[in-house]
C-alpha positions in Angstrom: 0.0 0.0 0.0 1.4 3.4 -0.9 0.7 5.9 1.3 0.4 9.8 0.4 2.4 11.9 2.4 0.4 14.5 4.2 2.2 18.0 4.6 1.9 18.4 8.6 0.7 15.5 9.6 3.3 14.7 12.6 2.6 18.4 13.6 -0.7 18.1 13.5 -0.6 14.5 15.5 1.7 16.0 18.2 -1.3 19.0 19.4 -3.7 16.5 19.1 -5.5 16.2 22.9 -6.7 12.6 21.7 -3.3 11.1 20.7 -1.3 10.1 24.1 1.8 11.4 22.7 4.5 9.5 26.1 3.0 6.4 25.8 5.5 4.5 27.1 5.3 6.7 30.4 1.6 5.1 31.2 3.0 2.0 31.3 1.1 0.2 33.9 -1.5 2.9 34.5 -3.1 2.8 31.1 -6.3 3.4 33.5 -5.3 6.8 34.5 -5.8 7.9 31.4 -8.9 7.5 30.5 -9.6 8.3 34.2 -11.6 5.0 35.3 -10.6 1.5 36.1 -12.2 -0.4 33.0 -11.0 -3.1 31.0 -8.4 -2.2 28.0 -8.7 -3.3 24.6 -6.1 -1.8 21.8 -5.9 -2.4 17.9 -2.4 -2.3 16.8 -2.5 -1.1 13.3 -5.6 0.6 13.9 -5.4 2.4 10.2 -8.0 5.5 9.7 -9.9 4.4 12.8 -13.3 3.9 12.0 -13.4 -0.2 14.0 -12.5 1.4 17.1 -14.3 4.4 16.9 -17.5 2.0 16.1 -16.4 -0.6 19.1 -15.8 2.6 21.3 -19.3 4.2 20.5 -20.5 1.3 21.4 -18.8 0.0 24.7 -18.5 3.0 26.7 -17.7 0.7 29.2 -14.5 -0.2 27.7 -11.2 1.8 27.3 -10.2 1.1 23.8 -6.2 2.7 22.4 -5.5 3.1 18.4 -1.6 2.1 17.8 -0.9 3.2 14.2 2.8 3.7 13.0 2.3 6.0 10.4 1.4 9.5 11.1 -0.9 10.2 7.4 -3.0 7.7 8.3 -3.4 8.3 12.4 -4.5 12.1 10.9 -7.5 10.6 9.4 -8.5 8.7 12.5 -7.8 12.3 15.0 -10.0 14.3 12.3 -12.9 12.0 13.0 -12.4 11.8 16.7 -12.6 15.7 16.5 -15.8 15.3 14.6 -17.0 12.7 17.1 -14.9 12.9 20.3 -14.9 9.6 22.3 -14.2 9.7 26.2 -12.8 5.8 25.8 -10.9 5.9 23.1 -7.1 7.3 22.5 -4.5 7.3 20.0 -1.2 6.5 19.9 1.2 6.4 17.2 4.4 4.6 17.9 5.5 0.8 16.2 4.2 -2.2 16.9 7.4 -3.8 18.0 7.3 -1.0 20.9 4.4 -2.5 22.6 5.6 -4.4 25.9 7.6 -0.9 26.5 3.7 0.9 26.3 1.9 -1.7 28.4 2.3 -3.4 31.7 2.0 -7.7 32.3 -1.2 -8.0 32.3 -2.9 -4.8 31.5 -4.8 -5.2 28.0 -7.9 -7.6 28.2 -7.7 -8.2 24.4 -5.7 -7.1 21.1 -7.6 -6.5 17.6 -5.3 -7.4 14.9 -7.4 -6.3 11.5 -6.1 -6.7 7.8 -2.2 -6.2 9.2 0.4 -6.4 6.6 1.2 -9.4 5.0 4.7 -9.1 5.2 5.6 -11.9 1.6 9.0 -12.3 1.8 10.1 -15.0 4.4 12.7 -13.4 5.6 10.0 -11.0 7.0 8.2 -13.7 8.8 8.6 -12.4 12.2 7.9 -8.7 11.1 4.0 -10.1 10.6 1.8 -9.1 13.5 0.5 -12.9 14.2 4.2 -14.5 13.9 5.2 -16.0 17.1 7.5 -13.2 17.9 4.8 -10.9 18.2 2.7 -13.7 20.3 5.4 -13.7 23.0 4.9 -10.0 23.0 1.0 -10.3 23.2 1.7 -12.9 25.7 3.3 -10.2 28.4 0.9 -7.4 28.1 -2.4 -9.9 27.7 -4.5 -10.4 31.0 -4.7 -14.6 31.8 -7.6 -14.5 30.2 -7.4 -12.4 27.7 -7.9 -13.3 23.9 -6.7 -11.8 20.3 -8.9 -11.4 17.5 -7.3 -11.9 14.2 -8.7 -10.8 11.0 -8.1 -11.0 7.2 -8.3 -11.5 3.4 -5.1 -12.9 2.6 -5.2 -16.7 2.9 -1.5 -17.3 3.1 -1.2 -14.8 5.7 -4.2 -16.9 7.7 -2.7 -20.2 7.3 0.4 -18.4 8.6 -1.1 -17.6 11.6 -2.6 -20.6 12.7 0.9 -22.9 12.0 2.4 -20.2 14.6 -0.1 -21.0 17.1 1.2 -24.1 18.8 4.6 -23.5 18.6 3.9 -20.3 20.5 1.5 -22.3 23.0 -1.7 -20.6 21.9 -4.9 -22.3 21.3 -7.9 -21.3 18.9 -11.4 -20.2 20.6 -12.7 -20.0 17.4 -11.7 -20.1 13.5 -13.6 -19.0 10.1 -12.7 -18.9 6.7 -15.6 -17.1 5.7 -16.5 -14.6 8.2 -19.4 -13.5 6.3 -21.0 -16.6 5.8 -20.4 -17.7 9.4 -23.6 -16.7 11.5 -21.9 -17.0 15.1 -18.8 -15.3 14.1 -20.3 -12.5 12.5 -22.7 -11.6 15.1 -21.6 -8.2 16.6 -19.2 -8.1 13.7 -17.5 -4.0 13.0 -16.4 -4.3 9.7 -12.8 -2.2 9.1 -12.5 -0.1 5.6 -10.2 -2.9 3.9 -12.9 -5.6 5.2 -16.1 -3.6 3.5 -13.5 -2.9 0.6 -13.1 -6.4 -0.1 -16.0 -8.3 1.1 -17.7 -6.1 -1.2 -15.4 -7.8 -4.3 -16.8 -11.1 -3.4 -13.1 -12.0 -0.6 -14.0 -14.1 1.8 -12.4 -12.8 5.2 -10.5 -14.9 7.7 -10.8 -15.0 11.6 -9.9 -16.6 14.5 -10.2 -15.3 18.3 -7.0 -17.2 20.4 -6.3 -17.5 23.8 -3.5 -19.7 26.2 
């Protein structure tokens, strides 16, 4: 995906009072933030926002944060929180690698991972958000009984992900290859821009929700 460089964008990001722009300093106290002692969900890769803005709207009883590395597309996602400001949800932009430096043992109750890059090349393998690299890193930050929901279009990427499970000790909850056409997966289902994109062209999308 080629992204369009936006003119001010990290300016822009950095006097945003919805991105938490010392993330790493909350470490641990992720609840301050938002001011209240419920649960923690993040996205990492969170793109122009629009899932967690819906999941946010709609779980005010949940503290959701939106990781995104790069700073054109976090400026969509803090122009529609200032259209639509959301108490529970924040921003952060930073890389996903960083994420055991952001967020205490424990803290996050579950991770949305949603059409992440595909990463081809094997040599990138562990750059892929569902690779067992990032799973130990999930592992640290998840609560005990906390759970990751995996979604996508890319059926290499998919089988990927579930051969990394059991080396990683992980265990599937539940798995689809057709989310759409699954009716107790897709119940209470927030479709992501890539998801509408390319359901929409007749994809099938892929999930699975894992736990240890």
């Amino acid at each position: 995906m080629r992204l369009r460089n936006v003119t001010g964008s990290r300016e822009m990001i950095a006097g945003s009072r919805f991105v938490v722009h010392e993330p790493a300093a909350q470490k641990g106290k992720w609840c301050e933030v938002f001011g209240n002692d419920c649960p923690i969900h993040i996205e990492i890769g969170m793109g122009k926002g629009r899932f967690m803005m819906e999941l946010a709207a709609a779980n005010p009883r949940i503290n959701y944060v939106g990781i995104e590395k790069y700073s054109t597309v976090l400026l969509r996602a803090v122009q529609k929180m200032e259209a639509q400001e959301l108490c529970n949800l924040r921003l952060v932009r930073m890389e996903a690698e960083e994420i055991c430096e952001v967020f205490g043992r424990g803290e996050v109750e579950r991770i949305y991972l949603n059409f992440s890059d595909p990463w081809p090349k094997d040599r990138h393998a562990k750059r892929r958000l569902p690779s067992r690299q990032f799973l130990a890193r999930y592992d640290e930050i998840l609560a005990p009984d906390g759970r990751i929901e995996f979604k996508t279009d890319n059926a290499d990427l998919f089988d990927f992900a579930l051969e990394e499970l059991a080396p990683a000790g992980w265990k599937t909850e539940a798995v689809t290859r057709d989310l759409h056409h699954d009716g107790k997966m897709l119940a209470g289902n927030i479709m992501t821009e890539y998801e509408e994109k390319f359901s929409s062209m007749g994809n099938p999308i892929y999930k699975y929700v894992i736990y240890r």
